[in-house]
NUFISE-146106 format. One record per residue (C-alpha): x, y, z; residue in three letters. Coordinates in steps of 0.2 Angstrom, whole numbers, plus 5000, padded with zeros to 4 digits. Layout:
{east:X north:Y up:Z resn:ALA} .
...
This chain:
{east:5780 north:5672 up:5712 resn:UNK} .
{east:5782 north:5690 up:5705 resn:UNK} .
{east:5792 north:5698 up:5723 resn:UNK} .
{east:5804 north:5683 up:5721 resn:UNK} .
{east:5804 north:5682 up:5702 resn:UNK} .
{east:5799 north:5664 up:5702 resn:UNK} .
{east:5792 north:5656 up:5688 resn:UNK} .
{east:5790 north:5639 up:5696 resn:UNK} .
{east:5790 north:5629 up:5712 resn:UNK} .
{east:5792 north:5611 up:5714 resn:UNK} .
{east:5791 north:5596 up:5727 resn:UNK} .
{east:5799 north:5580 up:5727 resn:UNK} .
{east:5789 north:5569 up:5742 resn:UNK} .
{east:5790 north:5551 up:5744 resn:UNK} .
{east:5778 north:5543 up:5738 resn:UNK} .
{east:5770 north:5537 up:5755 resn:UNK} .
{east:5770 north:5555 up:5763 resn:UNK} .
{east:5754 north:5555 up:5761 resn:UNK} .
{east:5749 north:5572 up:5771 resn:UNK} .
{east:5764 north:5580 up:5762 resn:UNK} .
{east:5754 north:5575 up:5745 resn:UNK} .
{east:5737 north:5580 up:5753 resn:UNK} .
{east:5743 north:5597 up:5759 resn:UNK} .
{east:5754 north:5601 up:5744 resn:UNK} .
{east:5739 north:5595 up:5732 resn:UNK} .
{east:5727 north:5609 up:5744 resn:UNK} .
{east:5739 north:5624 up:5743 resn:UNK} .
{east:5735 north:5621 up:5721 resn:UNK} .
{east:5751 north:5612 up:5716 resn:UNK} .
{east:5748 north:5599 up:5703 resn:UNK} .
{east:5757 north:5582 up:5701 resn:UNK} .
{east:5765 north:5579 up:5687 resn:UNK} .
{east:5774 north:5562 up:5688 resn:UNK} .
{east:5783 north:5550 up:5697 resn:UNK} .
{east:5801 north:5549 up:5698 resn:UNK} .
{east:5808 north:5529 up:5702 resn:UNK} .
{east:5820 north:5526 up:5716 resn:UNK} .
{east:5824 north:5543 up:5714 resn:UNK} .
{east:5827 north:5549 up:5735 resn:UNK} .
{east:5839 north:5538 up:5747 resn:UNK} .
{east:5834 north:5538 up:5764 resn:UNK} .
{east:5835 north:5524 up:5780 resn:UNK} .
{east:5849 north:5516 up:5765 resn:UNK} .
{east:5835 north:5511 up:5756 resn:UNK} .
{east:5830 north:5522 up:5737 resn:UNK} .
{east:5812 north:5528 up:5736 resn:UNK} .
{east:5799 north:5532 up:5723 resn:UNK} .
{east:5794 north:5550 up:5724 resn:UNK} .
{east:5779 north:5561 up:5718 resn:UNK} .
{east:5783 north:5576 up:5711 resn:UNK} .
{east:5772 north:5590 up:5711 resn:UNK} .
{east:5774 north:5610 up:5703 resn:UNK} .
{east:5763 north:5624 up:5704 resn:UNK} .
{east:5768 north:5636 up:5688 resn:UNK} .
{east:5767 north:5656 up:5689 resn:UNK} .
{east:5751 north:5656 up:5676 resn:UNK} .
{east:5743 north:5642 up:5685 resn:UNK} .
{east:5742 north:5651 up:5700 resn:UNK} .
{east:5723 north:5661 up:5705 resn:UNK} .
């Protein structure tokens, strides 16, 4: 966070990219909300999770 002057970092994943979620969740991001239809993939729309990890969360 501090070398690239981040304050934030966030993942949009679709919804049933499970090991995404589960690795993402692992590395300490949080989720914070589902956005509907929100990613377009195979023609069809998608719900994804989204998921931050904020500077002064971080250990």
């Amino acid at each position: 966070f501090n070398h690239l002057k981040l304050n934030r970092l966030e993942a949009h994943i679709a919804i049933d990219n499970i090991n995404s979620i589960h690795l993402f969740k692992k590395c300490g991001f949080k989720e914070e909300g589902t956005l509907k239809q929100y990613l377009k993939f195979n023609h069809k729309f998608h719900d994804t999770i989204v998921l931050a990890d904020v500077k002064e969360e971080v250990s």
